[in-house]
C-alpha positions in Angstrom: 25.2 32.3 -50.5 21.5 32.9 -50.7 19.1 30.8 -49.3 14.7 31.2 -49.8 12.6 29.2 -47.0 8.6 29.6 -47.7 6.9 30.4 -44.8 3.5 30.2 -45.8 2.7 33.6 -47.5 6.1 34.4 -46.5 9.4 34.0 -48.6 11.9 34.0 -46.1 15.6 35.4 -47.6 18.8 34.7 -46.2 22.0 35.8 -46.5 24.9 33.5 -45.7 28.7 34.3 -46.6 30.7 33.4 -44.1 30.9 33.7 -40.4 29.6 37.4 -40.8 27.4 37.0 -44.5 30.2 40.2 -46.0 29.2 41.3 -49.5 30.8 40.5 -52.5 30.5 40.1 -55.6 29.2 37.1 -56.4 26.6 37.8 -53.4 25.6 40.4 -54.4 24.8 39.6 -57.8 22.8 36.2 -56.1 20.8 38.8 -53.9 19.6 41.0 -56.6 18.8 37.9 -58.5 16.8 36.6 -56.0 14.8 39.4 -54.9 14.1 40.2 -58.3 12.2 36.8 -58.5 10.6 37.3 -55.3 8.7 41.0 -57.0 5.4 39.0 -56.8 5.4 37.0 -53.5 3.1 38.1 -51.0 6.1 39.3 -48.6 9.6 38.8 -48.4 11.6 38.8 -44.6 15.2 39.4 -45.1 17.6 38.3 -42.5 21.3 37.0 -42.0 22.4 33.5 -41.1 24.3 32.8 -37.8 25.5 35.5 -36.1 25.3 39.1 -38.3 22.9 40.4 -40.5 25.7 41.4 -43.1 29.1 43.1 -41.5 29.1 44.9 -45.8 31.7 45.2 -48.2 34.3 42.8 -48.3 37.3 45.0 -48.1 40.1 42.2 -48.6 38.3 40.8 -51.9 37.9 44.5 -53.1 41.6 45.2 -52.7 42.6 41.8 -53.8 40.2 42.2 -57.1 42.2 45.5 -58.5 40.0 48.6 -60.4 38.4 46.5 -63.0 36.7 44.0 -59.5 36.2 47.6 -57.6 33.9 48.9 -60.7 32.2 45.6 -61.0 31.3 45.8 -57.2 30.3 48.9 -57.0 27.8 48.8 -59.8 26.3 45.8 -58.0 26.3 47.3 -54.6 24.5 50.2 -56.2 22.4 47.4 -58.1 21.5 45.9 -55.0 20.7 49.2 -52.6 18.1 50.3 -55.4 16.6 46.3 -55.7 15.8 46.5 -52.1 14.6 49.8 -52.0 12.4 49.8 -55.1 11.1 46.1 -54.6 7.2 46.5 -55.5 6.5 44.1 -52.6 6.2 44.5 -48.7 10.3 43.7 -47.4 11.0 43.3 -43.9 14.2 43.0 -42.4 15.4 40.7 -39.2 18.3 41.9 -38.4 20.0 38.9 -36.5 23.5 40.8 -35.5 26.1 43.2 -36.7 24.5 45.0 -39.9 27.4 47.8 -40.9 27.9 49.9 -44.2 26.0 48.1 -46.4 24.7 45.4 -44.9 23.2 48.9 -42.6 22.1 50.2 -46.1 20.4 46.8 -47.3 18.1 46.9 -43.9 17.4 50.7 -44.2 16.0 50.0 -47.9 13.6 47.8 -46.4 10.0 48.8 -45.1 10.0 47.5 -41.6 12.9 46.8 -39.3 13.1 44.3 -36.3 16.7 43.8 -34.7 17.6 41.5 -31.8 21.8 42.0 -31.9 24.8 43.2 -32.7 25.1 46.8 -33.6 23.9 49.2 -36.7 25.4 51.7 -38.6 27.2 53.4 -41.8 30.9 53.3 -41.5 32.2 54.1 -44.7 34.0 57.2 -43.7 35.6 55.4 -40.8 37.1 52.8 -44.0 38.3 56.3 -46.0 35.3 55.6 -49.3 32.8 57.9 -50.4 29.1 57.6 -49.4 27.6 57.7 -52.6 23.7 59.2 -53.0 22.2 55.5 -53.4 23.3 54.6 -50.2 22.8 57.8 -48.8 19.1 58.9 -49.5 18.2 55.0 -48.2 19.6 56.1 -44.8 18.2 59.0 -45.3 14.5 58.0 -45.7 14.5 56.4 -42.3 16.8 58.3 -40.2 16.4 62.1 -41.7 17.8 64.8 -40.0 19.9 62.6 -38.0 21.6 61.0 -41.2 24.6 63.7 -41.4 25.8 62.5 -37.8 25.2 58.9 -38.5 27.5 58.9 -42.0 30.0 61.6 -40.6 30.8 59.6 -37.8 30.4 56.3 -38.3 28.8 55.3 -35.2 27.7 51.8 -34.6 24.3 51.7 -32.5 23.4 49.0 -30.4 19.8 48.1 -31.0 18.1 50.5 -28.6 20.2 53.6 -30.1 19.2 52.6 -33.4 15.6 52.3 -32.6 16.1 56.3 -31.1 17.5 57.3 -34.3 14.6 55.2 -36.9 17.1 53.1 -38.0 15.1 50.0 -37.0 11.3 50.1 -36.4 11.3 47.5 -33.4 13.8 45.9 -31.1 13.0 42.2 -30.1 14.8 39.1 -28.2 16.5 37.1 -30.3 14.4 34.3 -30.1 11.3 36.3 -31.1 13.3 37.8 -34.1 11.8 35.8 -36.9 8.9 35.0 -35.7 8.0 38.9 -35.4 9.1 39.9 -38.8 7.3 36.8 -40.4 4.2 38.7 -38.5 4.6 42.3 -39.8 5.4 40.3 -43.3 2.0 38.4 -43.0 0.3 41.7 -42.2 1.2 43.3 -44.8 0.8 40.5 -47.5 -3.0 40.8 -46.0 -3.2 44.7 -47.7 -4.4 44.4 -51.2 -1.5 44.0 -53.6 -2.1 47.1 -56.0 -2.3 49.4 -52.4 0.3 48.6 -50.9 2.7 48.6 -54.1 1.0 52.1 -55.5 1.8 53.7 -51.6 5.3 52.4 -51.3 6.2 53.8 -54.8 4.6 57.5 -53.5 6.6 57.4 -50.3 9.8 56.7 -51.8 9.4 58.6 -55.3 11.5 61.8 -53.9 14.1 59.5 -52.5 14.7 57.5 -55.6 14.9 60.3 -58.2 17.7 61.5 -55.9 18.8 58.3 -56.1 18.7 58.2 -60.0 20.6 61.2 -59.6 24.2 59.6 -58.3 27.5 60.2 -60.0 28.4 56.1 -59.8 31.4 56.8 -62.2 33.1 59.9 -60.0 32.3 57.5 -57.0 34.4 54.5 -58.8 36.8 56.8 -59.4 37.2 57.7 -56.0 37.1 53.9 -54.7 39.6 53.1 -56.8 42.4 56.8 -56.3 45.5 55.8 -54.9 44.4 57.9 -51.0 40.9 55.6 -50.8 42.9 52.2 -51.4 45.5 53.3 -48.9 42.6 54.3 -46.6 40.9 51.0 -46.8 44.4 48.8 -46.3 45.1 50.9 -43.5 42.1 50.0 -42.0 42.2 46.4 -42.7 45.4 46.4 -41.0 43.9 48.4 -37.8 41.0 45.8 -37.9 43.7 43.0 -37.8 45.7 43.9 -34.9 42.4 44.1 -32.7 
């Protein structure tokens, strides 16, 4: 579900789940795994295989799974949003397609942002769950005041709306994709190690001790009510009838 490619001083991280790379469980807990091996490589580029960068949660599996799967998710997703977001090294995204909720989250965390396709954005309200803070203050470091609107309405940008709002840094072709995020990546392997790890930390410190701050068990508890698992069949159902 995770695959590494070394590309010279580049480790090259993809996710592959499907024809949309969804999260679950199982991925997520690969991911986390993954880039927690990767906290000394020179740079990391994180991307999606085929045709979406991650389309998030896999709502079916959550359902299917009951509370006890729900809790076990959630924790990871959490897991994962801080992994990315705190990794010591430089992280670029290449966002290949569709990247929503999460997989929207995942590229936020990162430091830089290329995207070619597909469309962007957090639409967790839209599926009836809470937005908890981790995911939150990750969309909020890069898209800041204009975060509220973003979660509120669920919005999915195409790439040249999300470049307006910061939620990617550059949009590319498709076929220049990779080959642009292995470039920022090289560049900033170039920095000194210690300089570039000791800046990211400062950038992000106000952002992660809000982070630290999130109520992960009311959130669960939420997730897992009898209104939010109605919420998120209901939508499954809209989604199948498209």
């Amino acid at each position: 579900m995770i695959t590494v490619e070394e590309r010279g001083a580049v480790s090259v991280v993809r996710i592959e789940n499907g024809p949309v790379n969804v999260l679950g469980l199982d991925t997520l807990r690969e991911l986390a795994a993954t880039l927690d091996g990767l906290t000394e490589a020179p740079a990391v580029v994180l991307t999606g295989a085929g045709r979406a960068f991650s389309a998030g949660v896999d709502l079916k599996l959550l359902l299917e799974g009951g509370e006890s799967y729900t809790r076990e998710f959630l924790l990871a997703l959490g897991g994962v949003f801080r992994t990315v977001f705190e990794h010591p090294r430089p992280l670029v995204a290449a966002v290949n397609g569709h990247a929503i909720a999460g997989g929207c989250v995942i590229a936020a965390g990162c430091d830089y942002r290329f995207m070619s396709a597909g469309t962007i954005g957090v639409a967790e309200l839209l599926v009836g769950v809470p937005f908890p803070a981790t995911a939150l203050e990750a969309i909020r470091f890069v898209a800041g005041p204009r975060t509220a609107a973003l979660v509120l309405t669920g919005k999915a940008l195409r790439p040249a709306e999300a470049l307006a709002v910061g939620l990617v840094d550059e949009v590319v072709e498709p076929d220049a994709l990779l080959d642009a995020a292995l470039a920022r990546a090289e560049a900033f392997a170039a920095i000194p190690a210690v300089s570039f790890t000791m800046t990211k930390a400062a950038l992000r410190a106000d952002a992660r001790r809000l982070m630290a701050a999130d109520d992960i068990d009311g959130v669960i508890e939420v997730w897992n009510s009898a209104a939010v698992r109605a919420a998120i069949s209901g939508y499954l159902e809209r989604l199948a009838k498209r």
